[in-house]
N, C-alpha and C positions, 0 to 999 in steps of 0.2 A: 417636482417631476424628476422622473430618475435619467441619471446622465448618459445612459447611454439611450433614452428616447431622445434628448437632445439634443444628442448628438445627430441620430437620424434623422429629426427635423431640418437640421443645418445642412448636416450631405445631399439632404433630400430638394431643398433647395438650389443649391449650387448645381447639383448634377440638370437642376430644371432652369436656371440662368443660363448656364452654359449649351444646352442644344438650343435655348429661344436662340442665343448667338448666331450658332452652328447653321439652322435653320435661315437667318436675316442673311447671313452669308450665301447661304447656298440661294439666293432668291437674288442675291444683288449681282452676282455672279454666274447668273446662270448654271448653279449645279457643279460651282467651281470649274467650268468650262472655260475660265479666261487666260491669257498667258499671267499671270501672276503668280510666282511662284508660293504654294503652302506656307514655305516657311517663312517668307513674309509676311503674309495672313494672321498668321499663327504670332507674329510680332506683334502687329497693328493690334491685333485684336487683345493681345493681355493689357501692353501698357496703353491702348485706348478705352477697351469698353471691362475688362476683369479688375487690373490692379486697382482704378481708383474707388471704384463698386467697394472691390472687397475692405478696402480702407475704409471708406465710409458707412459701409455694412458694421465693423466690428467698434468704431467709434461710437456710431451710434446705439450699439447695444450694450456696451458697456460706462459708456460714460453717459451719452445724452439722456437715455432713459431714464436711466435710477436716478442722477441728479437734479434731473428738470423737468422730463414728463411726468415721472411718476408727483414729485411734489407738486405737480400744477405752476408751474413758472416758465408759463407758455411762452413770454417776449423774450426771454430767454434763451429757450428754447430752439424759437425761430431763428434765432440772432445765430447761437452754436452750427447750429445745424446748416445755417448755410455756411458756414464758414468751417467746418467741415467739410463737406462737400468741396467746395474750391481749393480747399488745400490741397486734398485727394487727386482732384482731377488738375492740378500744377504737378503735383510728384508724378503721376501718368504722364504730363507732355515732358519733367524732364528726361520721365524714361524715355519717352519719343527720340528725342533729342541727342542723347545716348547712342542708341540702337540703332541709328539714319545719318547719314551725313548731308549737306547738303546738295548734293548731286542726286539725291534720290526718288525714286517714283514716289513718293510718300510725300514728299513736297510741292510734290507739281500737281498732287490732289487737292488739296484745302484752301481756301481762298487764305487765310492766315489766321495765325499763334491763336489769335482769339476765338475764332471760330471752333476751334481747334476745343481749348478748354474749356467754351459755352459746350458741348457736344458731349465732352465728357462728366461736366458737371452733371447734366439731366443723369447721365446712368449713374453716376453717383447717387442723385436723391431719390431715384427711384430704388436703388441697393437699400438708402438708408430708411426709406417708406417701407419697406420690406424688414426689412430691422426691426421697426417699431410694432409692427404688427406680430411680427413673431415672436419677438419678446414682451408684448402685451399680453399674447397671448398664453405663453409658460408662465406668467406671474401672474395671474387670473385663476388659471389650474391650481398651482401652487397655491395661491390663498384657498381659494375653495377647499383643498384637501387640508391645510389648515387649521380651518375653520369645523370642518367635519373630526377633524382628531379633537383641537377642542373641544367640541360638544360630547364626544364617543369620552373623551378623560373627564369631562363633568359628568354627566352621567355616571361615570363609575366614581368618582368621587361622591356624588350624591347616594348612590346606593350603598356604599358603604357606611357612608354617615347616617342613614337612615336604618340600614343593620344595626349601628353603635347608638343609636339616640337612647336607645334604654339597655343596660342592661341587663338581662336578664338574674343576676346575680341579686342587682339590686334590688330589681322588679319583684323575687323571690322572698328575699330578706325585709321586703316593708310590709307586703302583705303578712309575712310572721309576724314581724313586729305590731303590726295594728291589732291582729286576730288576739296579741297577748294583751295588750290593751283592752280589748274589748271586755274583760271583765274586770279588769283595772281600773279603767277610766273611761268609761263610754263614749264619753263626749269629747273627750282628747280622740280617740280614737276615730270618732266621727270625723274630726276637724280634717286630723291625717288621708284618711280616704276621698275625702272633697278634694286634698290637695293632690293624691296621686290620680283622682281622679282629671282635675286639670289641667293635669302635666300631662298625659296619654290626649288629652283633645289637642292641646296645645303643637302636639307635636303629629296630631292625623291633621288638622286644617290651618293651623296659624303660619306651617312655615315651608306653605308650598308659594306666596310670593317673593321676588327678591328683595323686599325690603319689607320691615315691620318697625311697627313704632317702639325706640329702645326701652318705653315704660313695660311693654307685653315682652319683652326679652329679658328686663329684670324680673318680673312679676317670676318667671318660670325659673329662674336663677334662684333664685329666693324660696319658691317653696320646693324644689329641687333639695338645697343645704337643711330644708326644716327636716324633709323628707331623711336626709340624709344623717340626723341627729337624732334622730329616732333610735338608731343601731349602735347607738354606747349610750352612757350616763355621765361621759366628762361634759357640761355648761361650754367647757372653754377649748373644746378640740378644734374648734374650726371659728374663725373670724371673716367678718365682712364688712369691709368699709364702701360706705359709696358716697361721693362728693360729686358737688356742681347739681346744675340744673339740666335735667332732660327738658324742658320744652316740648317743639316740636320733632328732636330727631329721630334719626332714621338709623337701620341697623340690618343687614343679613343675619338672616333668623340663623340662629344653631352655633355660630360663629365662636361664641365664647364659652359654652359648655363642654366641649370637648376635652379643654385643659381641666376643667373643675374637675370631669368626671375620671379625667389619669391622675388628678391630684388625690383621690379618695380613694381610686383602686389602687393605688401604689403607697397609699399610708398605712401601714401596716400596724403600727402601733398607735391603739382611740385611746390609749390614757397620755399621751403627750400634753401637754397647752401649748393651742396654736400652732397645733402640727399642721392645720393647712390656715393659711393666709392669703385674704384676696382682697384685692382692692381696685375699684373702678371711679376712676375719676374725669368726670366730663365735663370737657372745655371749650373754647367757643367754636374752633375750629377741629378737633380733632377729640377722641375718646381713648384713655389710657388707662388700660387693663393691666394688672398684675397679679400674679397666682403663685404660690411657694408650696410646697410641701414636703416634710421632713418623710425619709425612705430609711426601710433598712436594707443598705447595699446587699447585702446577700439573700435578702429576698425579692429583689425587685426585679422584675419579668415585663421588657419594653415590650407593649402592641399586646397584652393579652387584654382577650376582651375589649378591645378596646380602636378607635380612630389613633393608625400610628402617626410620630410624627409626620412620614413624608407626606401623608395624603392629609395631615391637616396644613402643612405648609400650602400646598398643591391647592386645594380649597379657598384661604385669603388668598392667596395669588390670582384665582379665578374672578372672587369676588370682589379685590380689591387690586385692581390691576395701578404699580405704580403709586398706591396711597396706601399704603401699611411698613412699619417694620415690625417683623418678629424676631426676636432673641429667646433661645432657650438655653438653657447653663444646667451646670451638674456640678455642685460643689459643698465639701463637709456634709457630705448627706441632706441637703437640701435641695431641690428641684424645682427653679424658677423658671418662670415661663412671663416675657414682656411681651405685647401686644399694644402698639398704635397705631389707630384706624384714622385717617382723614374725613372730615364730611367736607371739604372743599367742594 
């Protein structure tokens, strides 16, 4: 919430404490019709029913909330909270005490001291009930609008990633390469099209849930690089190691092609060996992805065609809130990219 509505909230408040005062005054008093003079009034009334209020108002939304409403440490809570309160309404009577001497009309009203700061404690927790509520209520908003930028930055993170899951470069240069195939090798040719054919389904139905099983995330990885070795004749431009046992786990679909697919458009030279390098290694607790590939600095063009960094960082962070590290590096013309994912 922006700070100057809540500010409004808060003056809007006080300016409404202050006439209910205004108002119990003019009602005990007859319309202020009594010989008592204003500015006594105007005394009684800050250091009895304002000063300790607003003490306890500002305690409790700054400290009691955040640290003990909000985490749910209710006994605690209560425990502070009254003891705020009574502090509050002590510093009120010693302002009393201050501001009056004993010889005065202020004296010979109250039956005694304690009555005194029972009386003011109520307006304190009632300041501090007030508190609570209205700062429940800004941090309720605030998540809400949160939560809506959230989803509004996934969403655009997803449609992006959905723009990038093929591209069209690629898309263009397999279909050549198959059609050259096709009187080459028929049947290689065929193989190739089954696979870019299950790369295009893979990617309209498989990875519209949050999780999929990481065997149907390698499967597409995999014929992805086959797809992708089509478009040179070097055996050894691109490596894949995979180690450990998938099992049963789990994986955000799309998560790890995005590096593959800057590792390929960013290799500029297919006669290298081992110009791209990837390795995925799953372990019991956690899945550690690595991807390298060799660039030539003077050709290399970040975010073309392609998921840039920020929004693939932006992406595991959505997906992997708290249980990822990514490292990416730039060095001797090689382009490393680390990824580890927690299944905790």
């Amino acid at each position: 919430m922006k700070k100057a509505v809540v500010f409004v909230i808060h003056a809007g408040f006080w300016l409404a404490y202050l006439s209910l005062l205004v108002i119990i005054v003019a009602a005990v008093t007859n319309g202020f019709s009594t010989d008592i003079p204003p500015k006594y009034i105007a005394k009684v009334g800050f250091s009895f029913a304002v000063l300790p209020s607003f003490i306890t108002f500002y305690l409790f939304y700054y400290n009691l909330f955040p640290k003990y409403i909000k985490t749910q440490k209710k006994l605690l809570a209560f425990v502070y909270g009254v003891l705020f309160s009574i502090s509050s309404a002590l510093v009120g009577g010693l302002v009393l005490s201050l501001l009056f001497d004993s010889n005065s009309m202020f004296k010979d009203s109250f039956v005694s001291f304690f009555s005194e700061i029972i009386l003011m404690t109520l307006f304190a927790v009632f300041a501090g009930v007030m508190s609570i509520l209205i700062k429940g209520f800004i941090t309720w908003y605030d998540e809400i609008k949160l939560k809506e930028e959230l989803i509004e930055k996934n969403h655009q993170i997803e449609l992006a990633l959905v723009k990038s899951q093929l591209d069209p470069h690629f898309l263009f240069n397999t279909i050549n390469n198959i059609d050259a195939l096709i009187l080459k090798d028929p049947e290689v040719a065929s193989e190739y099209l089954n696979k870019l054919s299950d790369i295009l389904r893979f990617m309209l139905y498989e990875t519209k849930t949050e999780k999929i099983a990481l065997s149907k995330e390698l499967e597409y990885i995999e014929k992805y690089i086959a797809l992708q070795k089509t478009r040179t004749s070097n055996e050894n431009f691109v490596h894949f190691n995979l180690s450990g046992k998938m099992s049963n786990k789990m994986i955000s679909p799309m998560i790890l092609i995005p590096f593959i697919e800057n590792a390929f458009k960013h290799t500029s030279n297919k006669k290298n060996e081992n110009a791209i390098t990837i390795s995925l290694a799953i372990e019991e607790n956690r899945i550690v992805f690595d991807c390298q590939n060799k660039y030539d600095e003077n050709k290399l063009q970040v975010n073309a065609n392609g998921l840039g960094n920020t929004l693939i960082r932006k992406r595991v962070e959505l997906m992997y809130p708290g249980k990822h590290q990514l490292s990416i590096t730039k060095q001797d013309a090689c382009y490393t990219v680390k990824l580890i994912l927690s299944n905790d």
